[in-house]
N, C-alpha and C positions, 0 to 999 in steps of 0.2 A: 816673484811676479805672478805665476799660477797661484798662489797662495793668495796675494790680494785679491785675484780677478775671482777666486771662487768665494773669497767672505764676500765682494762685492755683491753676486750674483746671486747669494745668499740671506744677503739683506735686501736685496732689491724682490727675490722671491717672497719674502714675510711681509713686507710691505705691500707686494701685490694679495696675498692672503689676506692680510688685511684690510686691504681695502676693499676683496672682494666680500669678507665678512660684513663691513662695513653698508656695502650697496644691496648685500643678503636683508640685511635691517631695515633698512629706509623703508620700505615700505610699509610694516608691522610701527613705526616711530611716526611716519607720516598719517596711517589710521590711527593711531591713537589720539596724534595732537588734533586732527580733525574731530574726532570724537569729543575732546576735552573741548573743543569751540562750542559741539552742538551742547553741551551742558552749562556753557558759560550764556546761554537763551535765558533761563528761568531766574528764577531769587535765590542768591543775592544780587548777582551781576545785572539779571536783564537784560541782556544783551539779543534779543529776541531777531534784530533782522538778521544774523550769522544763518541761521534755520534756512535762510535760504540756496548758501551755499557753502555749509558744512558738510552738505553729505557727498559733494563734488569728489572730493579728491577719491574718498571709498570706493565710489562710480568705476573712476578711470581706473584706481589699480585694480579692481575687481576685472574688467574688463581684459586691461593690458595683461593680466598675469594668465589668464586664459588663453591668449595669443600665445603664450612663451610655455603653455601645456600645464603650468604652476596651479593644484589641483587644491592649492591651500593658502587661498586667496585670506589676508589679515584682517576681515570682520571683527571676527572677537574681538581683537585689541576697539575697534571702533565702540564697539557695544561696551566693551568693561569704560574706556574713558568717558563716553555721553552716560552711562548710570549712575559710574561712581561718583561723577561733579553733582548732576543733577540731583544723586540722593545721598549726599553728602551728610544731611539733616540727620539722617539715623544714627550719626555719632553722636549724637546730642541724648539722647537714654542714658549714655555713659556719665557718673558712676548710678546707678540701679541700689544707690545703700538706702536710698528710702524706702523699697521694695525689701529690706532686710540683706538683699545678693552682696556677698562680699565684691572688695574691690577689683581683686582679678579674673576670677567669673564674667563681674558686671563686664570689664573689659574684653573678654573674650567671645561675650552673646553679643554684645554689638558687635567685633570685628565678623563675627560669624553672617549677622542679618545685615551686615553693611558687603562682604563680599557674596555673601549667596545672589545677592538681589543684581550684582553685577554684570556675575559668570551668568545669571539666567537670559539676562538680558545681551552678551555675547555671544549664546548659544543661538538665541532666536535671531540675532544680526548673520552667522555661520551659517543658518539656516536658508536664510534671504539669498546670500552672498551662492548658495551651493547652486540655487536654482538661477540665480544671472550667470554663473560662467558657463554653463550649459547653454547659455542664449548665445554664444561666441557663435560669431558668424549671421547671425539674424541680422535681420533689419534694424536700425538701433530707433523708428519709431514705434516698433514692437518690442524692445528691450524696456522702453519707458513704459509702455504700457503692462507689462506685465511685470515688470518692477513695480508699478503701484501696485497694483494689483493684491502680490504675492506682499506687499509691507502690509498692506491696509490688512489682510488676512491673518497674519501674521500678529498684530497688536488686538485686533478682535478676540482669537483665540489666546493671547495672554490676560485680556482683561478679562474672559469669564472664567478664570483662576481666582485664587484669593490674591495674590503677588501681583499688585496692579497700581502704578501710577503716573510714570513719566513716556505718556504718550508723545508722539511730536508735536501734535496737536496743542498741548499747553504751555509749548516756546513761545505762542503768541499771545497767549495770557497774560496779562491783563492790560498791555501795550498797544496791540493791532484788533485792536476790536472790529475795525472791519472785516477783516479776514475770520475770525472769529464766527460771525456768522453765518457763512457757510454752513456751520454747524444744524442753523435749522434747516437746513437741507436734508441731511443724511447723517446729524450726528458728529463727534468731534472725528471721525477718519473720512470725512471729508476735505477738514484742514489739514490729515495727513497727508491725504493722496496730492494735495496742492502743492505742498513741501516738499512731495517726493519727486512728483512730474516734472517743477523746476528745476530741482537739481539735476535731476538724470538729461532733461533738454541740453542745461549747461556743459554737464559733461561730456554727451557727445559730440556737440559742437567743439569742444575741447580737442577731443579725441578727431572730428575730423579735421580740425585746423592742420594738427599735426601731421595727420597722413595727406593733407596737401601739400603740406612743407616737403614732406619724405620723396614722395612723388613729383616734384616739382611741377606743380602739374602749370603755374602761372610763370611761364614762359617770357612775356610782356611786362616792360620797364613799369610803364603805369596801367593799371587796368583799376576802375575803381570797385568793379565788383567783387574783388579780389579779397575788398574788407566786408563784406557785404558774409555771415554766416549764418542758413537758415535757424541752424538750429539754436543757436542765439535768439536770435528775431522771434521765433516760436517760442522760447524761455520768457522774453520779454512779454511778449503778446498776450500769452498765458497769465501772467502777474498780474499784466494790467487789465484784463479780462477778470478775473478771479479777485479783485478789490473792487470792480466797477459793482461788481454782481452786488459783494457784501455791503460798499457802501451804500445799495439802492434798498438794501432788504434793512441797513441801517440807520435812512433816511424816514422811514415809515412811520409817522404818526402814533403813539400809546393813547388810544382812549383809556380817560380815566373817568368814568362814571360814578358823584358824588353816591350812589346805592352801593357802590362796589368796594367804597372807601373802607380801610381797615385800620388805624390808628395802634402799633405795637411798640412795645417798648422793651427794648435789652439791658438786663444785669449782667455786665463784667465782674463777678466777683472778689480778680485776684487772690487765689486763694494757692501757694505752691504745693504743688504734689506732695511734699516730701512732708507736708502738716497734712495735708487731707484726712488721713486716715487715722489721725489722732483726734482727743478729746479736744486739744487748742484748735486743730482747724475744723473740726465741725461745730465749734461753738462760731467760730469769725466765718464760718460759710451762713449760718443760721442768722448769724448777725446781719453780715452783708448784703444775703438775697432778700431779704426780710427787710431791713430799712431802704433796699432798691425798687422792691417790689411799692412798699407805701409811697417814695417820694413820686414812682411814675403812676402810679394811680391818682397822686393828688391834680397831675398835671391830664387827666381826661382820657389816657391812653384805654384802650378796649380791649387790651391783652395782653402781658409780660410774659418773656420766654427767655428760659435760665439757659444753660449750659448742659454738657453732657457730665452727669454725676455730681451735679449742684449742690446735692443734699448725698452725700453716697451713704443711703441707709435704704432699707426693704423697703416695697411698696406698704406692710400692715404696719410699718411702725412711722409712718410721714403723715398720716391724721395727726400725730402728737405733736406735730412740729411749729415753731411759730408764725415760719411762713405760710402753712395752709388755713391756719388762727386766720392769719390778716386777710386773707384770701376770701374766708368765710367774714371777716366784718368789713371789708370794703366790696364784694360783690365783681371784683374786675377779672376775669379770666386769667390763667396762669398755664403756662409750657415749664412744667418741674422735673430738670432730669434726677432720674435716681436706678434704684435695682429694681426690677420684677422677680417674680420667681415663678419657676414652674416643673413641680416635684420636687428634689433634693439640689437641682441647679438655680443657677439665676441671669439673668438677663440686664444688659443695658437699655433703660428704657424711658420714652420719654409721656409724662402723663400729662392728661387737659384734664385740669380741673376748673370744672362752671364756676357760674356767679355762687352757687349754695357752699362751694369747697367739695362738690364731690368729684369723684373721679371717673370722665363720663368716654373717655378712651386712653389707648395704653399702645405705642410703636415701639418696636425693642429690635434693636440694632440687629440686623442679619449680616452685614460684612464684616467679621473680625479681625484684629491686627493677628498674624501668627508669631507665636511666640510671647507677647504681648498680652493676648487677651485668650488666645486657647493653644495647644502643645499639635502641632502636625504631625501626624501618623502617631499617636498617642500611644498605642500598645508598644511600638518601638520604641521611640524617643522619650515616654513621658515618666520614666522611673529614674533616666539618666540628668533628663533637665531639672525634673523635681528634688533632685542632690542638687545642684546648680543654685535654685531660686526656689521662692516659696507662691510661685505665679500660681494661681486657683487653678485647676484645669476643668473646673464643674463648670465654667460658663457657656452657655450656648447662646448661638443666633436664635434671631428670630425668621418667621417665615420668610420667602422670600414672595409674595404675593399680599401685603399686607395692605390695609385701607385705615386711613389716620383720618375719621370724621373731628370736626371742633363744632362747635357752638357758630361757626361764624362760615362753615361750608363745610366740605373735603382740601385738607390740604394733603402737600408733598413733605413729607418728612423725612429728613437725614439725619445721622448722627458718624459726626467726623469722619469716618475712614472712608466711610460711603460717599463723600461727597466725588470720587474719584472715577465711579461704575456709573457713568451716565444711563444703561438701562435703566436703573434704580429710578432716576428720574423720569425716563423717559416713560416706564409703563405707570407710575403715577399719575403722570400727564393724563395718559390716555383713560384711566379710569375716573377722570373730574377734578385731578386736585388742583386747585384755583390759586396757588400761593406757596411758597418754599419757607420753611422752617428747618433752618442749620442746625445743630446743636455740634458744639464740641468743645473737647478739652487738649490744646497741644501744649499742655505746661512744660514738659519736660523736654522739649525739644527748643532748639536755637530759633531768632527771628525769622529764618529765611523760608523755615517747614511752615509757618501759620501764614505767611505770605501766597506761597506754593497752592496753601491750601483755599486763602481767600479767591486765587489765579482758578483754584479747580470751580467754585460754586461759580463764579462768573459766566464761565461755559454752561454749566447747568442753568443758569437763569436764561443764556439765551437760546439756547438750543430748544426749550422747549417754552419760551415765547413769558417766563412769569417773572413775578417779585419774588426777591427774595429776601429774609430777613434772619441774619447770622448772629447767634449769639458763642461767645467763649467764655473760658475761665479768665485766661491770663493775655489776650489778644490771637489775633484780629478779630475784632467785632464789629459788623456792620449789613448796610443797607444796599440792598443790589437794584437796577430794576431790569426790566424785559429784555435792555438792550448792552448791559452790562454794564455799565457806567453806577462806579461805587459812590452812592449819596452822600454817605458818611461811612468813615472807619474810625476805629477805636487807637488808642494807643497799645502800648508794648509794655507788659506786667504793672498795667493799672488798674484802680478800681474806677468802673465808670457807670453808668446807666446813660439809654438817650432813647428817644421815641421818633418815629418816624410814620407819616402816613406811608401805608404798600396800599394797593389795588389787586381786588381777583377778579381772577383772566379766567375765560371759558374758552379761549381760543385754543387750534390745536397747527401746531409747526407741521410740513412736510416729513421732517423724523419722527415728529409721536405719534401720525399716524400711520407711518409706513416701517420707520425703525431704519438700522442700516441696509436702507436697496441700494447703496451709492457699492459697498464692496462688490457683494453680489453681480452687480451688472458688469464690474471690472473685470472680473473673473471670466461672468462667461464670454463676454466679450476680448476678450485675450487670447480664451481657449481659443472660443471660435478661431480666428485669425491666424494665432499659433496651426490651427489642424486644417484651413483651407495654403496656406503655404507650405504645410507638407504634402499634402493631397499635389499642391501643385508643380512641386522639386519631384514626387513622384511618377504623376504622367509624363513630364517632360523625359525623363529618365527612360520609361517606358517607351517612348514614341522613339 
């Protein structure tokens, strides 16, 4: 009998083991699956209104675990699940054999830049997460407050890194375009700080339901205030405050002024990477931008703009080419990406050639992909990767203070990667450029990265109040305008051309002139507040 009662007591002990292992988990299971919602916002899925209460549950156990002294509160997991969904696309490089990179290399530099980009973005959530459990015991409309605060900060100082793309901000791309706008307020962490403030509202309304419950504090069979939670209503309030805004800045009239008018036209070339850099695919690049380029001239357009690396040949050897020929016998303006050079390196660059065919300016990519496009920390890493792959490691940015004059004003110029560092645009803005010029090439990647990336130039068209006109290789290709609203897009690995009237804009947004003052103010407005309620836990203390 002793003998059963102690196997009982035995098994009844590992099952309480168990399950205490079990309740150890939950919460490290419950941030992750929240995180894999806030990734399920963008393309493919779309699912963009989650964004408003996917960062809820992180809130509370951020909070709660702070209560129970728990000094390792499960951001990480939140951050590695919202990166890894949302930048899932980087698997799509995988295999890299057109790059020469054998098959399991190619597999292992993706698995490499698909979890580095993760754990960074975990670190920076760990980060967030360290400075709210210190907020334990605060006031929880000072925890919201400095919870944005400290996120908006947070994603600023990741985007002036090179490793920059899935702010929260473009969950609402290209879905909620009124929220969106906000942006020309202060920028895309404007839409962060919106995102953030909700959730953390929700949460601690959450969080005091509960401790009414705990407390009993409703005494009374029926009380109707009972259901009545400010900080709900303040969640709510704020939404609908925060659309009203954008829908008003969305309602706003676009002068188009027939002097202002610009008449452009895009070659989709379809051309796959994995020919690009052979004789077949720069015969069928020369082909295709070249009879794109004549059919949209025949049709009146005022200017054709290729792709990033349309022509991938030197800037001295693209006079011999047949599309700068037609350029010089039809007189119509051309956007031809191709290489620059400057010394023994070379450059991504995108040239304007006038009516005569000459080449009258020259923008050359300053944000690189790493890995991709140059070797990080090169003296260390660049003798081990270069066994790895045969990636060039000569190519350099271009400045980061660059001016793209055309024959038709100052425009804003991008080329792919950059369509992601809203500065880029922003201080264009401010120095005159009247109109946005995309260039990119996401051949190698799945649908869901060229989508991601039409979601990024939308925010840049409104943020800083202009047109925009998106040319690709292999898609999306298309037509933006001031208020984000895509005129036309292209298909999905087609060959296409189409022309669209844009308008240049001299106006200038609250962000291009000011930039981000929305973090700034958050900050010191937090501080402040944070150090007159210590000042004031302190005199009381004193007295």
């Amino acid at each position: 009998m002793q003998k059963k009662q102690n196997k009982k007591q035995g098994e009844q002990g590992k099952q309480g083991r168990q399950g205490e292992r079990l309740t150890s988990l939950l919460p490290y299971l419950i941030a992750l699956a929240s995180g894999i919602l806030m990734g399920l916002t963008v393309a493919p899925v779309g699912a963009w209104f989650l964004a408003w209460i996917a960062l809820v549950p992180l809130w509370v156990i951020i909070i709660t675990s702070a209560k129970r002294k728990n000094q390792f509160p499960p951001a990480f997991f939140w951050g590695i699940g919202y990166h890894s969904v949302a930048l899932s696309w980087i698997t799509g490089i995988h295999p890299m054999t057109w790059l020469g990179v054998p098959w399991l290399p190619s597999l292992l530099i993706t698995l490499f830049c698909w979890g580095f980009i993760s754990v960074l973005g975990g670190v920076f959530l760990s980060i967030w997460a360290a400075v709210m459990v210190r907020l334990n015991g605060q006031k929880p409309w000072l925890r919201v407050l400095i919870g944005t605060a400290v996120w908006c900060s947070l994603e600023s100082l990741w985007s002036a890194g090179p490793l920059w793309w899935s702010s929260l901000a473009y969950t609402q791309s290209p879905h909620n375009l009124i929220i969106v706008h906000l942006g020309q307020l202060s920028g895309p962490n404007t839409v962060t700080a919106a995102i953030v403030a909700v959730n953390g509202l929700i949460a601690e309304g959450w969080m005091n339901r509960q401790d009414a419950k705990d407390a009993k504090i409703f005494s009374v069979s029926f009380a109707p205030w009972r259901f009545v939670n400010k900080y709900w209503v303040s969640a709510t309030g704020l939404l609908i405050t925060l659309h009203l805004i954008g829908f008003i800045l969305y309602s706003r009239p676009i002068a188009q002024l027939p002097e202002a008018a610009l008449k452009v036209g895009i070659v989709q070339g379809n051309i796959p990477n994995r020919l690009l850099q052979s004789s077949e695919g720069f015969r069928r690049a020369q082909e295709n931008y070249t009879n794109g380029y004549l059919t949209l001239a025949d049709q009146g357009v005022d200017a054709v703009l290729t792709p990033e690396g349309a022509l991938p040949i030197f800037q001295r050897n693209l006079m011999q080419t047949a599309l700068v020929a037609a350029v010089k016998a039809k007189g119509v303006v051309a956007w031809i990406g191709a290489f620059g050079e400057r010394g023994e390196s070379y450059t991504i660059s995108l040239f304007t050639f006038n009516s005569k065919g000459e080449i009258v300016s020259r923008y050359d990519k300053s944000k690189l992909v790493p890995l991709g496009e140059y070797i990080p920390f090169e003296g260390i890493l660049g003798g081990i990767i270069q066994r790895l792959s045969p990636l060039d490691a000569h190519q350099v940015p271009g400045s980061a203070n660059q001016i793209f004059d055309t024959p038709f004003g100052r425009a804003i110029a991008s080329i792919c990667y950059e369509s992601a560092f809203p500065e880029q645009f922003r201080r264009q803005a401010a120095v005159g450029g009247q109109f946005i010029l995309s260039s990119s090439n996401d051949a190698h990647y799945t649908a869901s990265m060229p989508f991601q990336h039409h979601a990024q130039d939308i925010m840049r068209a409104i943020e800083t109040d202009r047109w925009s006109a998106r040319a690709t290789n292999t898609g999306y290709s298309g037509f933006i305008d001031p208020h984000g609203r895509t005129l036309w897009i292209s298909g999905y690995n087609t060959y296409e051309t189409h022309a669209e009237t844009i308008y240049r804009r001299q106006t200038q947004t609250l962000y291009v002139r000011w930039g981000d003052w929305l973090t700034a103010l958050l900050l010191i407005s937090s501080g402040g507040a944070w150090l007159l309620i210590q000042l004031s836990h302190t005199k009381k203390i004193s007295d």
